[in-house]
mmCIF entry with sequence, helices, sheets and N, C-alpha, C, O atoms, coordinates in Angstrom:
data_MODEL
# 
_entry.id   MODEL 
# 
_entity.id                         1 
_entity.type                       polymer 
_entity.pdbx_number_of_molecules   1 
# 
_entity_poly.entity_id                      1 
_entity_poly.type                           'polypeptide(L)' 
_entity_poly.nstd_linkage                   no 
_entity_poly.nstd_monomer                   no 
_entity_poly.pdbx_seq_one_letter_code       
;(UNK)(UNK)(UNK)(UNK)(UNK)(UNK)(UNK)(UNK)(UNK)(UNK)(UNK)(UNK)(UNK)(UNK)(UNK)(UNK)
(UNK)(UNK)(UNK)(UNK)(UNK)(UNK)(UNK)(UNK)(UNK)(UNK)(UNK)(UNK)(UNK)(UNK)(UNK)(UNK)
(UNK)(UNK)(UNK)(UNK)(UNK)(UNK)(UNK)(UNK)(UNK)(UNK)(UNK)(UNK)(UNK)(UNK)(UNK)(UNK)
(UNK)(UNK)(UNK)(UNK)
;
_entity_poly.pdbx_seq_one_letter_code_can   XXXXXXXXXXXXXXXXXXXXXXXXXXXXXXXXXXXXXXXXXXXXXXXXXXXX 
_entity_poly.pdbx_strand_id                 A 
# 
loop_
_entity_poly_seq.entity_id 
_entity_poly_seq.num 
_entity_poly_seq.mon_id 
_entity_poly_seq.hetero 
1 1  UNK n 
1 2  UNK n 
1 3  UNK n 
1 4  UNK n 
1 5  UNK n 
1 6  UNK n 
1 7  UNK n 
1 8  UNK n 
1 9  UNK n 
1 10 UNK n 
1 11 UNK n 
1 12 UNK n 
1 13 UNK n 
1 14 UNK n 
1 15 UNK n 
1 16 UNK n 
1 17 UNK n 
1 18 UNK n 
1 19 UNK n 
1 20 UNK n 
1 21 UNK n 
1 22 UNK n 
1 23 UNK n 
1 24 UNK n 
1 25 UNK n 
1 26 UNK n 
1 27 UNK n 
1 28 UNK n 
1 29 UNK n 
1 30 UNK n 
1 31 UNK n 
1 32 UNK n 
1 33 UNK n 
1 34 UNK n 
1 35 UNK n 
1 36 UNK n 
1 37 UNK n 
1 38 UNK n 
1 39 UNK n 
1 40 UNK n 
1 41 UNK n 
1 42 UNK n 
1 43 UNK n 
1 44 UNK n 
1 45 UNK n 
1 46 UNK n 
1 47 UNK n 
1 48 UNK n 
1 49 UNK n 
1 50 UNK n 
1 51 UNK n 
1 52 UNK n 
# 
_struct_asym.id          A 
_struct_asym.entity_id   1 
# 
loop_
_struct_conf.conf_type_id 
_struct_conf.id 
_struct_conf.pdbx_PDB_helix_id 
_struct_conf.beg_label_comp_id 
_struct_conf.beg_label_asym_id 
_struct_conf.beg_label_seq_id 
_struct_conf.pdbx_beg_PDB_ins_code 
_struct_conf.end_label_comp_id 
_struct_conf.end_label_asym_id 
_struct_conf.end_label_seq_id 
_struct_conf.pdbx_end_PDB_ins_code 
_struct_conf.beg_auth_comp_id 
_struct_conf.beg_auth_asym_id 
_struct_conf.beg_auth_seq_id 
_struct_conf.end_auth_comp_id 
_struct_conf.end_auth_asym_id 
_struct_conf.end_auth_seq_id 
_struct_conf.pdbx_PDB_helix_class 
_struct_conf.details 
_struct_conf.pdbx_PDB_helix_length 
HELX_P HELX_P1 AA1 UNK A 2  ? UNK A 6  ? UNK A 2  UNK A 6  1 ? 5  
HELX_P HELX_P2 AA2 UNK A 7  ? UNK A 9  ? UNK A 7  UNK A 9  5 ? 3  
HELX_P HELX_P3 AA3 UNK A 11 ? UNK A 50 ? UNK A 11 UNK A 50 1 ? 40 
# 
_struct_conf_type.id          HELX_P 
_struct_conf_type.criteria    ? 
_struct_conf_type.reference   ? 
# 
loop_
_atom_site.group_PDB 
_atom_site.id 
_atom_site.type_symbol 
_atom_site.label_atom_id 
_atom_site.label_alt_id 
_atom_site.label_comp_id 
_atom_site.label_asym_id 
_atom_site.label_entity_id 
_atom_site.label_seq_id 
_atom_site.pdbx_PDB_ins_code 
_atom_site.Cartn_x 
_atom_site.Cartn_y 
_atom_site.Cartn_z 
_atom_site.occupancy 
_atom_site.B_iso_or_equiv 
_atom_site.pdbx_formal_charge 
_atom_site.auth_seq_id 
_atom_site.auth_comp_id 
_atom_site.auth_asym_id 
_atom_site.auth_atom_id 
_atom_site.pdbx_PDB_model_num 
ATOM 1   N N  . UNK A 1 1  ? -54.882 -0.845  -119.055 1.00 0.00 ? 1  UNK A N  1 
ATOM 2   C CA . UNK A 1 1  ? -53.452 -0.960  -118.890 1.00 0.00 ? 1  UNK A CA 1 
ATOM 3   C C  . UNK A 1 1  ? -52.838 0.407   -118.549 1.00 0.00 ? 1  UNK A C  1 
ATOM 4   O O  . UNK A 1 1  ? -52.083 0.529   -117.585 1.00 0.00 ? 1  UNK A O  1 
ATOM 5   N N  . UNK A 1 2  ? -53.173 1.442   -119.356 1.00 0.00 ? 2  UNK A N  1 
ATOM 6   C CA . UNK A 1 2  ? -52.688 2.775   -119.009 1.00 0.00 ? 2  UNK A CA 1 
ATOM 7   C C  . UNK A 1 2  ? -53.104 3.193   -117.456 1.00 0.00 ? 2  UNK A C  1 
ATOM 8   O O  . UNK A 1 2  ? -52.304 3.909   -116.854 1.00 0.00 ? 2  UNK A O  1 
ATOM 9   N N  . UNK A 1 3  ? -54.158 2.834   -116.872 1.00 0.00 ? 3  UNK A N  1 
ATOM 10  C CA . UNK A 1 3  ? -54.947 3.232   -115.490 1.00 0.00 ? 3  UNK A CA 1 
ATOM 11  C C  . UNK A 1 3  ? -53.276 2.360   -114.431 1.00 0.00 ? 3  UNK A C  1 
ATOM 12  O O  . UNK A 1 3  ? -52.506 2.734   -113.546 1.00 0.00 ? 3  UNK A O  1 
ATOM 13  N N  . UNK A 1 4  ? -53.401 1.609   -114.928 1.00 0.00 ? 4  UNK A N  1 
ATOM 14  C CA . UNK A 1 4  ? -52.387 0.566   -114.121 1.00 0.00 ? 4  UNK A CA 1 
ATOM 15  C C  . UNK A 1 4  ? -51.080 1.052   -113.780 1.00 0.00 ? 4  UNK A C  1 
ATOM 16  O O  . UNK A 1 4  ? -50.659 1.186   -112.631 1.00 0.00 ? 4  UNK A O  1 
ATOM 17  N N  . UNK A 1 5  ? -50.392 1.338   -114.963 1.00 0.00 ? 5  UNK A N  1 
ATOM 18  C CA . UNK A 1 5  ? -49.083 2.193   -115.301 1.00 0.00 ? 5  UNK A CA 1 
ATOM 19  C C  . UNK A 1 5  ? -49.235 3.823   -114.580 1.00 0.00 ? 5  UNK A C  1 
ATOM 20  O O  . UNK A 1 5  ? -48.339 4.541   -114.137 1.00 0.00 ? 5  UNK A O  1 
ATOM 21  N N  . UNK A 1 6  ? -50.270 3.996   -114.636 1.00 0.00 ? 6  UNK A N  1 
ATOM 22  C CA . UNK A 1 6  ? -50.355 5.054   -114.329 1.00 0.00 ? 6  UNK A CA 1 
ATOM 23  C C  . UNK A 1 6  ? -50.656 5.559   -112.810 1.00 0.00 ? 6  UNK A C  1 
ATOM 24  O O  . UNK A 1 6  ? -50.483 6.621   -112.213 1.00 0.00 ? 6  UNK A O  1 
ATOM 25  N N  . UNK A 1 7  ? -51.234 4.179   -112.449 1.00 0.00 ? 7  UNK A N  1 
ATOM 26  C CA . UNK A 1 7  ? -51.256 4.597   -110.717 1.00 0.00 ? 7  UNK A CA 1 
ATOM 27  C C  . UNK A 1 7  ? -52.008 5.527   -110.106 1.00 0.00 ? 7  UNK A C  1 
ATOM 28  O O  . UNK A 1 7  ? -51.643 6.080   -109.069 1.00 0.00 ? 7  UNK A O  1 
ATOM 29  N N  . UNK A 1 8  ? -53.132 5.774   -110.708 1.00 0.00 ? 8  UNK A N  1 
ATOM 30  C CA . UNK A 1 8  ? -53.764 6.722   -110.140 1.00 0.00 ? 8  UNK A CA 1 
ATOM 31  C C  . UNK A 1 8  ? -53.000 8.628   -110.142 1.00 0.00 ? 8  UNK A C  1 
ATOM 32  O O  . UNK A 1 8  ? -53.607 9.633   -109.771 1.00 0.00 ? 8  UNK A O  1 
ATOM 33  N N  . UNK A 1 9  ? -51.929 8.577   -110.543 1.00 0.00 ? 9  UNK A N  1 
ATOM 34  C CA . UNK A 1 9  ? -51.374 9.898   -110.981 1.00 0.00 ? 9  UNK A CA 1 
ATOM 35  C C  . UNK A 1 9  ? -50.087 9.637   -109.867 1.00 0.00 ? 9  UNK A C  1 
ATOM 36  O O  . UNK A 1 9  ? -49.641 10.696  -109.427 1.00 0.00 ? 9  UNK A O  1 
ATOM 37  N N  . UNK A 1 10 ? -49.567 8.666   -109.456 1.00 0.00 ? 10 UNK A N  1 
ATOM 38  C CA . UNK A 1 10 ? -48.621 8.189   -108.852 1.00 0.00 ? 10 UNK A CA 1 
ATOM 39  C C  . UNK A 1 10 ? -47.460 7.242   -109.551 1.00 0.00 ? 10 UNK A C  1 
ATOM 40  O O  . UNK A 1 10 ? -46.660 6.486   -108.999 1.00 0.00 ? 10 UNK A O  1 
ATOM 41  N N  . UNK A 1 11 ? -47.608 7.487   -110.707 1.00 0.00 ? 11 UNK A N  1 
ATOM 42  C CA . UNK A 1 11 ? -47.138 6.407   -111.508 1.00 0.00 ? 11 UNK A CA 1 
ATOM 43  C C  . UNK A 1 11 ? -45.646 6.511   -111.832 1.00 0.00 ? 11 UNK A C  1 
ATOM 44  O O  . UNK A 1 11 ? -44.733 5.688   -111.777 1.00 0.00 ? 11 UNK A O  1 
ATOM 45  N N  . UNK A 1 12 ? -45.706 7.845   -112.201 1.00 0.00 ? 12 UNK A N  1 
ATOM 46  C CA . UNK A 1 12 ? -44.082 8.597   -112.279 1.00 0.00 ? 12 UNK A CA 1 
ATOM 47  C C  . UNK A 1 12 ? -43.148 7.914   -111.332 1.00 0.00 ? 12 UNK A C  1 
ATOM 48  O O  . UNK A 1 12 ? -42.207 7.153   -111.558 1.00 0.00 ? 12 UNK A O  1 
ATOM 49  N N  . UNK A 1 13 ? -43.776 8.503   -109.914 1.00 0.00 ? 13 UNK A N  1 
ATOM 50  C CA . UNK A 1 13 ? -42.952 7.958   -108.741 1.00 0.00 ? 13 UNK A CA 1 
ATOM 51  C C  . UNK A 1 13 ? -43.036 6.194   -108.601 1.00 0.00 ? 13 UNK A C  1 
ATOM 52  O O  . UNK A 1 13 ? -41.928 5.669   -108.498 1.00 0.00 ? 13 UNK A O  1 
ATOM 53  N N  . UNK A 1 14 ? -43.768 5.612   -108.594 1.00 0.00 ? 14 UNK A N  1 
ATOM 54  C CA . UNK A 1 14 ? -43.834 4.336   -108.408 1.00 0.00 ? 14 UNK A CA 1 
ATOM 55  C C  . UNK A 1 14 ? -42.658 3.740   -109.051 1.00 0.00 ? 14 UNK A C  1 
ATOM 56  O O  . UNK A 1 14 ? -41.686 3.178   -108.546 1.00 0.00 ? 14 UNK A O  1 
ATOM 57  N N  . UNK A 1 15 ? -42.966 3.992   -110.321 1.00 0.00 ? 15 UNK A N  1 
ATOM 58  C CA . UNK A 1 15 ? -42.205 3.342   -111.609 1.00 0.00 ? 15 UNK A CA 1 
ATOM 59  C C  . UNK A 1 15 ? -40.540 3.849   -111.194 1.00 0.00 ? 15 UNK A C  1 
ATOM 60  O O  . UNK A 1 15 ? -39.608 3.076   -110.973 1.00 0.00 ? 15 UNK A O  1 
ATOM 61  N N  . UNK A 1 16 ? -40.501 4.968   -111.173 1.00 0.00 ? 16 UNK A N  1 
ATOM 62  C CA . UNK A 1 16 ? -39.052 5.466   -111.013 1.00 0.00 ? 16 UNK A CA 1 
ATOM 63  C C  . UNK A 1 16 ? -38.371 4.592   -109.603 1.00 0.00 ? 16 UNK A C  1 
ATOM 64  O O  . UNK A 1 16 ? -37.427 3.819   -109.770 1.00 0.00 ? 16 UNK A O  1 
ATOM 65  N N  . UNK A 1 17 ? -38.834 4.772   -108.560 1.00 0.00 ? 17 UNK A N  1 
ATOM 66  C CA . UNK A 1 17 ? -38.495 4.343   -107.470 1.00 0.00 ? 17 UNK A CA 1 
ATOM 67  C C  . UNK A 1 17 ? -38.424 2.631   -107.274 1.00 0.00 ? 17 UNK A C  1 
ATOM 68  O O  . UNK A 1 17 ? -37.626 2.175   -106.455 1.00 0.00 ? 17 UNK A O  1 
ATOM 69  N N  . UNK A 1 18 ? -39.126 1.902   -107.910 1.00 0.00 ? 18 UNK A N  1 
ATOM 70  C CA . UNK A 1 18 ? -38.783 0.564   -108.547 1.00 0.00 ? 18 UNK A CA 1 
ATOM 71  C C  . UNK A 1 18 ? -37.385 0.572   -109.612 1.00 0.00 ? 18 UNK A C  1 
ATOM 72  O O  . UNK A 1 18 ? -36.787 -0.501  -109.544 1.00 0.00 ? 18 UNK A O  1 
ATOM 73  N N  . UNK A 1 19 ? -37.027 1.139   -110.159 1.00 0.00 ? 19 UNK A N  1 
ATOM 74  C CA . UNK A 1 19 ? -36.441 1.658   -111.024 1.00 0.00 ? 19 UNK A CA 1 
ATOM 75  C C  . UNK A 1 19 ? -34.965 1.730   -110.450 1.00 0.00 ? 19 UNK A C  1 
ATOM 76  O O  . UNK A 1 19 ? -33.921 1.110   -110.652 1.00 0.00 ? 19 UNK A O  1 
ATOM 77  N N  . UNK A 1 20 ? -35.317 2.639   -109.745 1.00 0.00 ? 20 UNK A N  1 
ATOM 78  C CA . UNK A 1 20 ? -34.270 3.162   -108.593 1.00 0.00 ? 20 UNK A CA 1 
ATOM 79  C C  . UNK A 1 20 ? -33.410 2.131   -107.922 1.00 0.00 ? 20 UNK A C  1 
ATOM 80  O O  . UNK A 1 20 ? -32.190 1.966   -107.941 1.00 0.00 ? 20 UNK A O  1 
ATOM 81  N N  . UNK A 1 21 ? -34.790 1.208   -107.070 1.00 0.00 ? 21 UNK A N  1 
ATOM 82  C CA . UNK A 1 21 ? -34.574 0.144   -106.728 1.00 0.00 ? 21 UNK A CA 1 
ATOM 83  C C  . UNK A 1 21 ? -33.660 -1.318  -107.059 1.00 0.00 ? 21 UNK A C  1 
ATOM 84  O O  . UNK A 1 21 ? -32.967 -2.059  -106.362 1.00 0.00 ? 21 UNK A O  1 
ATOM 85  N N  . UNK A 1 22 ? -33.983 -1.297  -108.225 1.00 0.00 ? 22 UNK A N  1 
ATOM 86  C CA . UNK A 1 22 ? -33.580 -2.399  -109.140 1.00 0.00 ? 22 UNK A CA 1 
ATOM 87  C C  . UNK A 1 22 ? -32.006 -2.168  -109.021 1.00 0.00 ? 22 UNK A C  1 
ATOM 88  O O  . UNK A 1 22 ? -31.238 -2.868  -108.361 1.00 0.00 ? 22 UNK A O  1 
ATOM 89  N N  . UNK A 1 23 ? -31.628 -0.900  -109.893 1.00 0.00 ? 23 UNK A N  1 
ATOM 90  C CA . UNK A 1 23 ? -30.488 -0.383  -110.123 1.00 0.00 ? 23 UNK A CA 1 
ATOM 91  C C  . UNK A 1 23 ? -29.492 -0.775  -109.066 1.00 0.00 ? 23 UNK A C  1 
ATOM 92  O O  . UNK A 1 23 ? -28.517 -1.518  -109.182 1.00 0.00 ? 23 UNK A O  1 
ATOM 93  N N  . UNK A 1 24 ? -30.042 0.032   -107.754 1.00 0.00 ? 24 UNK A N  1 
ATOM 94  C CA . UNK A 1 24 ? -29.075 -0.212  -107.113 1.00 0.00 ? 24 UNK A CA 1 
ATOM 95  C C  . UNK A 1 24 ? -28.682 -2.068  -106.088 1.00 0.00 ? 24 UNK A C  1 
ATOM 96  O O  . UNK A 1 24 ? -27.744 -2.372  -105.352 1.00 0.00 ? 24 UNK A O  1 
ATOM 97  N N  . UNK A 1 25 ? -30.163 -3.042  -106.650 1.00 0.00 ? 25 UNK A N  1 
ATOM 98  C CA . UNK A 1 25 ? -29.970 -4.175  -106.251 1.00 0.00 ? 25 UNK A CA 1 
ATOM 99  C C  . UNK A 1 25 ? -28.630 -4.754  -107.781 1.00 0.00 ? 25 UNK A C  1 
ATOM 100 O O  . UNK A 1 25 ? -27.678 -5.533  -107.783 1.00 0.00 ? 25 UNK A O  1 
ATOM 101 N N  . UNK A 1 26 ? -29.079 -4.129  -108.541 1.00 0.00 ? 26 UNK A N  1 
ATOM 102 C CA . UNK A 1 26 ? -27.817 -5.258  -109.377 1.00 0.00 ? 26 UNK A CA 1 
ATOM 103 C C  . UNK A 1 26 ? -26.754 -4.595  -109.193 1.00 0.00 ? 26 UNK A C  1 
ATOM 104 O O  . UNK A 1 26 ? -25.718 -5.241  -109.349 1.00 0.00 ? 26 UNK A O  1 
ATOM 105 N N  . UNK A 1 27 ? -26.627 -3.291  -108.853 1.00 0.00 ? 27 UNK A N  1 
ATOM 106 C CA . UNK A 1 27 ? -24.919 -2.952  -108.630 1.00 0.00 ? 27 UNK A CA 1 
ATOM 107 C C  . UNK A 1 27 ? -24.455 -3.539  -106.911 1.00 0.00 ? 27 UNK A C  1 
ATOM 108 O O  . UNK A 1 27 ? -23.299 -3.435  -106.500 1.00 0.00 ? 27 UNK A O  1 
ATOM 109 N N  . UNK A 1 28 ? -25.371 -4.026  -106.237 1.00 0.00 ? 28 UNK A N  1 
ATOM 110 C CA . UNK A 1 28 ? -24.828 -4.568  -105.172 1.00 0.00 ? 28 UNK A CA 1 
ATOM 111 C C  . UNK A 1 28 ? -24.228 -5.996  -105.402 1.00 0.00 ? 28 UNK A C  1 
ATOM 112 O O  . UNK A 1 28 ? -23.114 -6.482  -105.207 1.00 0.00 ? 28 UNK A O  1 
ATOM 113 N N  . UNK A 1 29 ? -25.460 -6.491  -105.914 1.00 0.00 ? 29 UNK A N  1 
ATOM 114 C CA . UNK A 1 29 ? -24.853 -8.085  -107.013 1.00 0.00 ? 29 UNK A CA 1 
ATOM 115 C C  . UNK A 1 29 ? -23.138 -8.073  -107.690 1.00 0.00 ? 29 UNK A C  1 
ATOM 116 O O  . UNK A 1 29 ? -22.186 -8.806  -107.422 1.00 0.00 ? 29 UNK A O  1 
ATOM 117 N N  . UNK A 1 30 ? -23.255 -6.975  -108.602 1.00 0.00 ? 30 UNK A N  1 
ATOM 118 C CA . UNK A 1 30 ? -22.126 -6.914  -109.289 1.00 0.00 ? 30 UNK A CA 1 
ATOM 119 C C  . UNK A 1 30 ? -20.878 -6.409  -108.454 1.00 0.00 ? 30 UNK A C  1 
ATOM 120 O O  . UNK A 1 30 ? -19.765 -6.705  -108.890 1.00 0.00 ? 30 UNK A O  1 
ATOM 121 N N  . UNK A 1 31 ? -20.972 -5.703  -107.341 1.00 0.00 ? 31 UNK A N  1 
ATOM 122 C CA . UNK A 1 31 ? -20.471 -4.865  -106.786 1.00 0.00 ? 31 UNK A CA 1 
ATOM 123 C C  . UNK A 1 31 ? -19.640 -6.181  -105.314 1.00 0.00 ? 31 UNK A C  1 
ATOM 124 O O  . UNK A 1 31 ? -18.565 -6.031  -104.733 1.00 0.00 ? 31 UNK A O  1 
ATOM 125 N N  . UNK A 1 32 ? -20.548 -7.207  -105.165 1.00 0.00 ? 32 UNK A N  1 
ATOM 126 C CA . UNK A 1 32 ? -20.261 -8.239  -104.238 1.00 0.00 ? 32 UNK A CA 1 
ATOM 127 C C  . UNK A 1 32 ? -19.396 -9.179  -105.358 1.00 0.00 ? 32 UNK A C  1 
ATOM 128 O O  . UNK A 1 32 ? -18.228 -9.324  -104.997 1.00 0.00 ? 32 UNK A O  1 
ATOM 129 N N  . UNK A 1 33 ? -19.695 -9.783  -106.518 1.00 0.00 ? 33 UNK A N  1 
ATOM 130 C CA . UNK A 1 33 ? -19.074 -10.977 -107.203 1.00 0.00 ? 33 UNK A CA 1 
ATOM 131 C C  . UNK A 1 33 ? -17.466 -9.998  -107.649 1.00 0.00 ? 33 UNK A C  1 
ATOM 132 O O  . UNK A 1 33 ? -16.380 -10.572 -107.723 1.00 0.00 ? 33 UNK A O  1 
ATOM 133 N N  . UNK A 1 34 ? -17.605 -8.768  -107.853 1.00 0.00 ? 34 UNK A N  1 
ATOM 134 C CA . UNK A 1 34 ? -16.268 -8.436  -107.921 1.00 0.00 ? 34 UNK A CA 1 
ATOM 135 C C  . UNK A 1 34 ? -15.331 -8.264  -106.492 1.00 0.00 ? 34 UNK A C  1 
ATOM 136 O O  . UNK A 1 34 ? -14.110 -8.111  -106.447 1.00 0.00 ? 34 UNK A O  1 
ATOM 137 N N  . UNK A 1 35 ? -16.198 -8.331  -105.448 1.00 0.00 ? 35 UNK A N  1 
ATOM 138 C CA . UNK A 1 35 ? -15.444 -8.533  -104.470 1.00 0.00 ? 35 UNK A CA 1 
ATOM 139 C C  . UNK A 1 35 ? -15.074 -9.831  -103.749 1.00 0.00 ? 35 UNK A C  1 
ATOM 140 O O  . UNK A 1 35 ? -14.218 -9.889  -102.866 1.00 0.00 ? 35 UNK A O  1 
ATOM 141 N N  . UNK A 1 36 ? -15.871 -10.985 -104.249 1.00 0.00 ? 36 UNK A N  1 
ATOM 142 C CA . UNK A 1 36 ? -15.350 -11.845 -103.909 1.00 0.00 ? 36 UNK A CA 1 
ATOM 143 C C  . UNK A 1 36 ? -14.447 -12.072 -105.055 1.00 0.00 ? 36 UNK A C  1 
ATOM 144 O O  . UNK A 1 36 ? -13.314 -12.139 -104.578 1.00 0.00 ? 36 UNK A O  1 
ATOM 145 N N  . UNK A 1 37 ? -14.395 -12.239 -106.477 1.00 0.00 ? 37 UNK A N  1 
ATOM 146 C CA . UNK A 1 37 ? -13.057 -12.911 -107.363 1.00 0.00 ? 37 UNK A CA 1 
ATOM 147 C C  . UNK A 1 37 ? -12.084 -12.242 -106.738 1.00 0.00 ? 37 UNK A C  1 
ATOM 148 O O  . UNK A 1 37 ? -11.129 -12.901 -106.326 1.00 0.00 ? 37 UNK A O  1 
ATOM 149 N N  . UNK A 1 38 ? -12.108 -10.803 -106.530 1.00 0.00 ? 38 UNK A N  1 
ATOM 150 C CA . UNK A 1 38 ? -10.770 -10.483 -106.199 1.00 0.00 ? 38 UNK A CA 1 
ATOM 151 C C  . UNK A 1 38 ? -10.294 -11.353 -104.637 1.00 0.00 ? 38 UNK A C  1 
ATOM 152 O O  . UNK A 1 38 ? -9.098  -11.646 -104.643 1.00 0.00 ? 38 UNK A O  1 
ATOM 153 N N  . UNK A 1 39 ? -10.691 -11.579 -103.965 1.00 0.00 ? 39 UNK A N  1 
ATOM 154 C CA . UNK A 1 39 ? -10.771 -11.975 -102.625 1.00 0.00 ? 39 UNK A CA 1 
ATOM 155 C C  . UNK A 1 39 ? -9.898  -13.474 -103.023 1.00 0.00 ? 39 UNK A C  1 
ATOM 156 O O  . UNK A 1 39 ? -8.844  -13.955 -102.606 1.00 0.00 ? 39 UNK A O  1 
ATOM 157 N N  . UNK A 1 40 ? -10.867 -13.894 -103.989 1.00 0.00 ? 40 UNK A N  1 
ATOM 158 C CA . UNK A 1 40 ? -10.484 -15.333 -104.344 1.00 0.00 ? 40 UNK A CA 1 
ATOM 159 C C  . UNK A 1 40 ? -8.937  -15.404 -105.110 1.00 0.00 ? 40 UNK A C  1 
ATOM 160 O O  . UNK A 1 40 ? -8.321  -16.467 -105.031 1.00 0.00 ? 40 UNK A O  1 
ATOM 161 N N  . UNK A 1 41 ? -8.489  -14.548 -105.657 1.00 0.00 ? 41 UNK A N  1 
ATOM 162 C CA . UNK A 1 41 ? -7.425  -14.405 -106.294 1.00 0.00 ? 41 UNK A CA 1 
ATOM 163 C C  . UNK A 1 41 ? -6.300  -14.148 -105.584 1.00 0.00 ? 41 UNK A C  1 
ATOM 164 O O  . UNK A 1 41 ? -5.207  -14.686 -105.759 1.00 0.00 ? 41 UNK A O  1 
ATOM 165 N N  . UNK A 1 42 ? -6.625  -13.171 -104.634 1.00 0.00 ? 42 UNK A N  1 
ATOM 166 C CA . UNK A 1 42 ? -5.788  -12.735 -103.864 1.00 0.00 ? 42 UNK A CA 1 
ATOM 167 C C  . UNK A 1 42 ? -5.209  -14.170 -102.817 1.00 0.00 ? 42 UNK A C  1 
ATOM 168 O O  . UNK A 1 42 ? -4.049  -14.528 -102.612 1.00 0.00 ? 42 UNK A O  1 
ATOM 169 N N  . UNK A 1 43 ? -6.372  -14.704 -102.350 1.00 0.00 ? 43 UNK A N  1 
ATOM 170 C CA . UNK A 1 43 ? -6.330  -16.223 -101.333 1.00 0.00 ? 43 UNK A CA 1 
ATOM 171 C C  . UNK A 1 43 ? -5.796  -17.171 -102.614 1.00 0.00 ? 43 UNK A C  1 
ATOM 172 O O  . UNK A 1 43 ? -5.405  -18.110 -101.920 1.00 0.00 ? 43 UNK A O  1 
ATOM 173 N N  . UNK A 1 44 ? -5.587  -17.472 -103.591 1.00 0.00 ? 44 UNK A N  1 
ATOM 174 C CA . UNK A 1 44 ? -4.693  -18.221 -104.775 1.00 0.00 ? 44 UNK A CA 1 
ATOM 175 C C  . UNK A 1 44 ? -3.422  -17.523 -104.757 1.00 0.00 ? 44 UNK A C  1 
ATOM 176 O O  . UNK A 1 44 ? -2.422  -18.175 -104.455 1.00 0.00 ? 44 UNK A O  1 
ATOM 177 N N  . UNK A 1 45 ? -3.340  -16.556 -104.977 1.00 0.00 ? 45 UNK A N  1 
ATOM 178 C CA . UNK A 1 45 ? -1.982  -16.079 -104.753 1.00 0.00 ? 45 UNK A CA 1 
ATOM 179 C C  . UNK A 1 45 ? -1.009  -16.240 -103.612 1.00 0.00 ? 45 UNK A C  1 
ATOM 180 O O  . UNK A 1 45 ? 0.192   -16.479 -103.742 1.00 0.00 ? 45 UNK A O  1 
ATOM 181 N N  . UNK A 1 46 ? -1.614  -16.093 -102.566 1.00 0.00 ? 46 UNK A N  1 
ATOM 182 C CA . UNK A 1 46 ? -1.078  -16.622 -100.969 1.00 0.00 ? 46 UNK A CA 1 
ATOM 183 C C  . UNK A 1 46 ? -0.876  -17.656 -100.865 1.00 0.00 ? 46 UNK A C  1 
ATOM 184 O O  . UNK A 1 46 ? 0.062   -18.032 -100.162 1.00 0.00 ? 46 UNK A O  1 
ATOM 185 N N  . UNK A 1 47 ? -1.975  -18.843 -101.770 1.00 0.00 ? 47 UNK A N  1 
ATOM 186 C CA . UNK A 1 47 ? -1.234  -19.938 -101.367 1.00 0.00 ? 47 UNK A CA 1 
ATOM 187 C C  . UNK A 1 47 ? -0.298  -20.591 -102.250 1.00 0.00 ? 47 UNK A C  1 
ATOM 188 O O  . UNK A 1 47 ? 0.570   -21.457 -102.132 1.00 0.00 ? 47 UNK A O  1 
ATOM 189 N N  . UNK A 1 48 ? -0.755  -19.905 -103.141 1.00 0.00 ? 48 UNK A N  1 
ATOM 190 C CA . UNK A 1 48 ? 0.767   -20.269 -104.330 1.00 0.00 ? 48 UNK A CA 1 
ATOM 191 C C  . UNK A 1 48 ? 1.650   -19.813 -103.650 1.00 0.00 ? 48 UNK A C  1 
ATOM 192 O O  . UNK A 1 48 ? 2.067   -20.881 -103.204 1.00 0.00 ? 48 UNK A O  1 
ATOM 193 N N  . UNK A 1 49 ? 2.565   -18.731 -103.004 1.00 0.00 ? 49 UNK A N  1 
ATOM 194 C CA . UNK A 1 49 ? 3.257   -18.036 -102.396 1.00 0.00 ? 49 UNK A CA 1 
ATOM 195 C C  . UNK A 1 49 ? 3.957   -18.791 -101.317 1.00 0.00 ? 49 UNK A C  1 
ATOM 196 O O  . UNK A 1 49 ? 5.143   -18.706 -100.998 1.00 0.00 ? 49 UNK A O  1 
ATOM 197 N N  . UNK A 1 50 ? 2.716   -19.792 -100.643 1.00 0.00 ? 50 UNK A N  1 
ATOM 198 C CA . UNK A 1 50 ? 3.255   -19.994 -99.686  1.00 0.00 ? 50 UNK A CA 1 
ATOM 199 C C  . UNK A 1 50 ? 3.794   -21.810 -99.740  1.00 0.00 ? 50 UNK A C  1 
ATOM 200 O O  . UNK A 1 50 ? 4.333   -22.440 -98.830  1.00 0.00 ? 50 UNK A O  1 
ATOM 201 N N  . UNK A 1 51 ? 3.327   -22.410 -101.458 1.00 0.00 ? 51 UNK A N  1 
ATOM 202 C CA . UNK A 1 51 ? 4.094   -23.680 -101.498 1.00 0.00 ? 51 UNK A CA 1 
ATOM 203 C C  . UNK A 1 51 ? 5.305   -23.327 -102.184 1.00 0.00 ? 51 UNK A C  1 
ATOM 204 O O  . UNK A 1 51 ? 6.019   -24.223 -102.632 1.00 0.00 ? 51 UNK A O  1 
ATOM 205 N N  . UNK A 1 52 ? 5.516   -22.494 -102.274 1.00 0.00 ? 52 UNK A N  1 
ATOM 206 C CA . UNK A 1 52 ? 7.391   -22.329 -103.301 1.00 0.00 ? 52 UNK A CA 1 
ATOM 207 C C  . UNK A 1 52 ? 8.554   -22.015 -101.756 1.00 0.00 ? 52 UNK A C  1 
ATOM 208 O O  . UNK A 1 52 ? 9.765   -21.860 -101.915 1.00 0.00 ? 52 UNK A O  1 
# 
């Protein structure tokens, strides 16, 4: 298991750069669903706006 993790002495980088990876896939996730609610709120507001 340690040989595995360890990568042949590449492991640091592997691991980090997966790591890396990840990070910046869930702040794109999080980073998109806050841009659509607002999107969506904003398009509720307009059309409330626009039946009064």
């Amino acid at each position: 298991m340690i040989e595995f993790l360890n990568m042949g002495g590449y492991g640091a980088y592997v691991w980090s750069a997966y790591g890396i990876g990840f990070v910046v896939l869930l702040a794109n996730v999080r980073s998109a669903r806050a841009y659509y609610r607002k999107q969506l709120a904003r398009a509720i507001a307009r059309r409330q706006d626009s039946n009064t």
